[in-house]
N, C-alpha and C positions, 0 to 999 in steps of 0.2 A: 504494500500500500504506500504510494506517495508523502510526501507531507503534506501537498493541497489537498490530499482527501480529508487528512486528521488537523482541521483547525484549530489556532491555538485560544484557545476558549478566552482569556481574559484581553487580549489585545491583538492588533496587527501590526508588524513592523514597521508600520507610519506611524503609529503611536506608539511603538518602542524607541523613536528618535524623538517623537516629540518629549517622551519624557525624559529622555538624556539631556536635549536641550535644557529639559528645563530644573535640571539638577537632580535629580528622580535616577537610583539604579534601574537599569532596566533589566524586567523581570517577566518572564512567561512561563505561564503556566500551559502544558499539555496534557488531556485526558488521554484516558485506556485509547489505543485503536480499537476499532469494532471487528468484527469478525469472531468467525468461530476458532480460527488457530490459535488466533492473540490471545482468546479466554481460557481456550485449553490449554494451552503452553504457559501463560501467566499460572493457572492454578497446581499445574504439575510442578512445578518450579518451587511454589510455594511449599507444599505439600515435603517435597523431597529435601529445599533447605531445613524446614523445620525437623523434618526428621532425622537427619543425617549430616547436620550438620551444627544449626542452633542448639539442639540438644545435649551436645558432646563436645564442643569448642569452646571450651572455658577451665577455669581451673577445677580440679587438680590434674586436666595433663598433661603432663613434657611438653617439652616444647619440640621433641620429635614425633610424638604422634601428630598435635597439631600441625604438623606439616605434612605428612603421611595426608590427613585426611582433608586438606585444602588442596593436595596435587591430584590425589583422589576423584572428587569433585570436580574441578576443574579441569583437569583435561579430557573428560570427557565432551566438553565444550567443543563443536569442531571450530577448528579453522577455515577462511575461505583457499579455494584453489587461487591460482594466477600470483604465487605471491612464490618465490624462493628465503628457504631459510638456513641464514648459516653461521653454526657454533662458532665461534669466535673468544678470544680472551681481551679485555681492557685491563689492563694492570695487573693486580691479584685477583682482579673476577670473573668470571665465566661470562658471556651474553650471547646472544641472540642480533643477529643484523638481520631484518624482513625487509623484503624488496620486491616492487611487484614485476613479475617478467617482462622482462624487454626492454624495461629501462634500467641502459648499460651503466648511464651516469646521472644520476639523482641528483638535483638543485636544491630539492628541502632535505628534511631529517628532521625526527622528534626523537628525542631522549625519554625511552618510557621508565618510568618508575612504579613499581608492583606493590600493588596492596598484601595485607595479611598482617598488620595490627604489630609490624617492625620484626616480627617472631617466624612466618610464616609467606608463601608463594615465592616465586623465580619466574624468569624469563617463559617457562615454559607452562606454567599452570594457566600464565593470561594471554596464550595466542590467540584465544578466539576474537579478543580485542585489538593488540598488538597487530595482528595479519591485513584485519578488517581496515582498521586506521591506513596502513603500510599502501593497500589498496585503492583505498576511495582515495587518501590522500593525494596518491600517485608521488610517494616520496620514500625514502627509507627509513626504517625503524630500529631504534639501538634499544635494544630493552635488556638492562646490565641485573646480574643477581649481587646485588651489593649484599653485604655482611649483616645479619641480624641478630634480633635479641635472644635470650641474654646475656649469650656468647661475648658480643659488639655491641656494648651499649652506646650513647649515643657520644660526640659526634659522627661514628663509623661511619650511619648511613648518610650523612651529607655527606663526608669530604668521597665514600666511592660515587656519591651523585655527582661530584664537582669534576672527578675523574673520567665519566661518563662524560659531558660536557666536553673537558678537554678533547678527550680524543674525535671528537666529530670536528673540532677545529683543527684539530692534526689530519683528520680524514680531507680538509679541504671545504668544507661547510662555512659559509661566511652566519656570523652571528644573528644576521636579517633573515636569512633561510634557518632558523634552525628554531622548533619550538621545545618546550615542555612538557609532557603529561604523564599525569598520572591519578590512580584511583585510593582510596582510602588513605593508610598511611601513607602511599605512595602520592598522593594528594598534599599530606603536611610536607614531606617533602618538597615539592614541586615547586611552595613559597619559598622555603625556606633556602633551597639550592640557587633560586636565584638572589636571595639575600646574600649569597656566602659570595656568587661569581660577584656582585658588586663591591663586596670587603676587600676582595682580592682585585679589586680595580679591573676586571676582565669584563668584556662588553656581553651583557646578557642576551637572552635569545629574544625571538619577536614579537615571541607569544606565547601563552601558558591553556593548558587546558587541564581540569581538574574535574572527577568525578567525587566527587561525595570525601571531601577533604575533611581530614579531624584537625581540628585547633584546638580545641579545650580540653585541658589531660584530667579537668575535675570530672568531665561525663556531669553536667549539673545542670543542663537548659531544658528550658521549659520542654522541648520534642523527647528529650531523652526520657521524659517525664510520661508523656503523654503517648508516642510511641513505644514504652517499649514493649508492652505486648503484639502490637500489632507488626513491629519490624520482623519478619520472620529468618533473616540471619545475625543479627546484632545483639549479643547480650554485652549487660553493663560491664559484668564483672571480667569478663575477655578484655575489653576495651581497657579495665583500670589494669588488668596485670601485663597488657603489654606497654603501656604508657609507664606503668612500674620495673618493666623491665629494659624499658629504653633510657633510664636516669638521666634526664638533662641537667645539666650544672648550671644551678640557678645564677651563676653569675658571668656565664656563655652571651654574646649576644645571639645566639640564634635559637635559644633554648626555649623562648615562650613563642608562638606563631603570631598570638596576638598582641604582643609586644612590637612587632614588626613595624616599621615607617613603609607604609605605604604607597608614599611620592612617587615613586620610582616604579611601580609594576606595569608591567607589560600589560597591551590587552588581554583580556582572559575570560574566558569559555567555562563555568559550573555548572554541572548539571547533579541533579541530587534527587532521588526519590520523594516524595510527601509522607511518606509514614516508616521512615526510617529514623532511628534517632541522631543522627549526625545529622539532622535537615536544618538546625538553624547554626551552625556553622558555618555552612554556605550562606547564607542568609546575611550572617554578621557580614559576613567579605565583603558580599555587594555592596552594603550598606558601607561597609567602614572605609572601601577602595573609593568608590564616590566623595567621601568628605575631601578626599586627596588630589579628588576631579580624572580619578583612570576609569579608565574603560573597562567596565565586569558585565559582560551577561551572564544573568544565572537562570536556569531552564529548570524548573520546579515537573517532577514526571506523576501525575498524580495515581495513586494506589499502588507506586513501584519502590521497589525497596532496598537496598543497600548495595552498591556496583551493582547495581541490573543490568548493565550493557555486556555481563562478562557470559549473557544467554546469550547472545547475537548471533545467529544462523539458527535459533531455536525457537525464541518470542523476536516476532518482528518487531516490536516497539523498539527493544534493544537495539537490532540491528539498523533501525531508523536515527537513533541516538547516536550512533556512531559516523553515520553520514553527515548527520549536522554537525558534528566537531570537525570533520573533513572539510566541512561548508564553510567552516569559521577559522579553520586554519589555511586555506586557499585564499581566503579575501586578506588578509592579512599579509601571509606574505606576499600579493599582487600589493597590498597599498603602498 
C-alpha cells in the first residue's frame, strides 16, 4: 500500500511547514494501514513478542541468553533481495557493509547503530532494517557491532560509534553524504555520537534518523507510565538494568542525552510507536530540538510499538516506515 493511500490523519505536509514556520515541531501522526495482512501480521507480531520475548527479556538473565534470544527473534526477520552483504572489520569490530547491487560506487552511506538496551543485537539481528534502508536509500550501509554491556560499559559504545564514522570518511564519504541511524539504544546513540564527532572538532554527518531513541535512564515519563502494559516488547525493568549496566560517568559530557546542546543537530527523522513507553522521548527531542530552531520530524505510528520497522517484509506499515526514512534521507542529502 502506498503512502497516498494511508493518510496522515492529523495534518498534511502544507501544514507541517506551516507549522515549522511558525515555530511549532513538526509532528505527524499515522494510523494502522487497512487491510487484512497489516491486521494479521500487526497481531501475530504482537502475540509472539509478548510471548517470547517480553516475557523473558528482563532480569534475572545473563546477558548471554538475552542475546541468544534477541538474535533469535530477529533474524528470522527476512531481508530484502537486491542488496549485497559483506563481513567486514572496523577497528576491533566486526560489521556489516549492505549495498544494493549495481551500485559499484555509492555517494551516500549511513552508519547504522543497533538497538538491544546496550546488552544485546549486532549487525546481523537488524538486516531486515539495515538491507531495507541500504535499498530504498540507494546508498551503502555500515552497521558496526560495537562492544556492549556489561562487559563495555559506557563510553565503549560511542567512541566504537565514532570509529564507525571515521572509517566511512577513510572509505571516501564526504560528511554531507553520510547520515546516522539508529533504533533504540542505538537511537541514544545516534545523538550522542554526533555530540562526541563535534568535541572532537570533526565535521558531522547531514542527517540523523532515529527510531524510538531512549534519553531518560530514570524510565519515569508519563508513557512509561501509561504504556507499559500495552507496549508488548518493552519492560521497565530491562530498560533500568541495561541503563545500569551501561554506567555513565556523571561527570562525562556525553553521559546525560538530555543534557545535550542542541544548537548544532542535524536534521533529523523520529519515528516512534504511540503505545510504546519510550514514546515521549521522542516527543521531548522535537520539542527540545525546536527551542534551538533544528529541524526534527517526528512521525508518531499509532497502535505500533517498540522498533516496529525491524517487521519490514512482514507488517507493511513497517516496511512503509522504512521508505519514508529513505524519503527523508534523499531530500536531505539533495539539499
Amino acid at each position: 500500500m502506498s503512502a497516498s493511500s494511508n493518510a496522515v490523519r492529523s495534518e498534511s505536509p502544507d501544514m507541517s511547514d506551516d507549522r515549522a514556520a511558525a515555530g511549532e515541531p513538526v509532528i505527524r501522526r499515522y494510523p494502522p494501514l487497512t487491510g487484512a495482512h497489516e491486521a494479521v501480521t500487526a497481531g501475530l507480531m504482537r502475540f509472539a513478542l509478548r510471548a517470547f520475548f517480553k516475557s523473558v527479556m528482563k532480569p534475572p538473565m545473563p546477558p548471554q541468553l538475552q542475546r541468544g534470544v534477541l538474535h533469535m527473534l530477529s533474524v528470522v526477520m527476512p531481508g530484502t533481495g537486491g542488496v549485497t552483504v559483506e563481513k567486514t572489520t572496523v577497528g576491533n569490530m566486526t560489521a556489516e557493509r549492505l549495498t544494493p547491487k549495481g551500485l559499484s560506487q555509492p555517494q551516500h552511506a549511513i552508519l547504522y547503530l543497533h538497538g538491544g538496551a546496550f546488552v544485546a543485537g549486532s549487525p546481523r539481528s537488524h538486516r531486515s532494517i539495515t538491507s531495507r534502508l541500504a535499498k530504498f536509500a540507494n546508498c551503502q550501509v555500515l552497521a558496526i557491532h560495537y562492544r556492549r554491556v556489561p562487559e563495555a560499559p559506557f563510553p565503549a559504545q560511542i567512541n566504537d560509534s565514532v570509529t564507525g564514522y571515521k572509517q566511512l570518511l577513510k572509505d571516501g564519504f564526504k560528511p554531507e553524504n553520510i547520515a546516522i541511524a539508529g533504533d533504540s539504544a542505538g537511537g541514544t546513540l545516534t545523538l550522542l555520537v554526533t555530540k562526541a564527532l563535534e568535541l572532537e572538532g570533526i565535521p558531522g554527518p547531514k542527517c540523523l534518523v532515529m527510531m524510538s531513541p531512549a534519553f531518560d535512564a530514570k524510565l519515569d515519563s508519563q508513557s512509561e507510565t501509561k504504556y507499559r502494559k500495552l507496549d508488548p516488547l518493552i519492560t521497565i525493568e530491562w530498560g533500568h538494568q541495561g541503563f545500569t549496566w551501561y554506567r555513565p560517568q556523571h561527570d562525562h559530557p556525553l553521559a546525560f542525552p538530555k543534557r545535550q546542546n542542541l544548537a548544532t543537530l542535524p536534521p533529523t527523522l523520529v519515528q516512534v510507536g504511540e503505545i510504546e513507553v519510550l514514546h515521549d522521548d521522542s516527543v521531548w527531542l522535537a520539542h527540545a530540538a525546536k527551542r534551538f530552531d533544528r529541524h526534527v520530524e517526528l512521525e508518531i505510528y499509532e497502535q505500533r510499538w517498540h522498533v516496529f520497522q525491524i517487521h519490514a517484509g512482514i507488517m507493511p506499515s513497517a516496511t512503509l516506515a522504512l521508505q519514508r526514512q529513505a524519503a527523508f534521507l534523499k531530500k536531505q542529502w539533495a539539499a
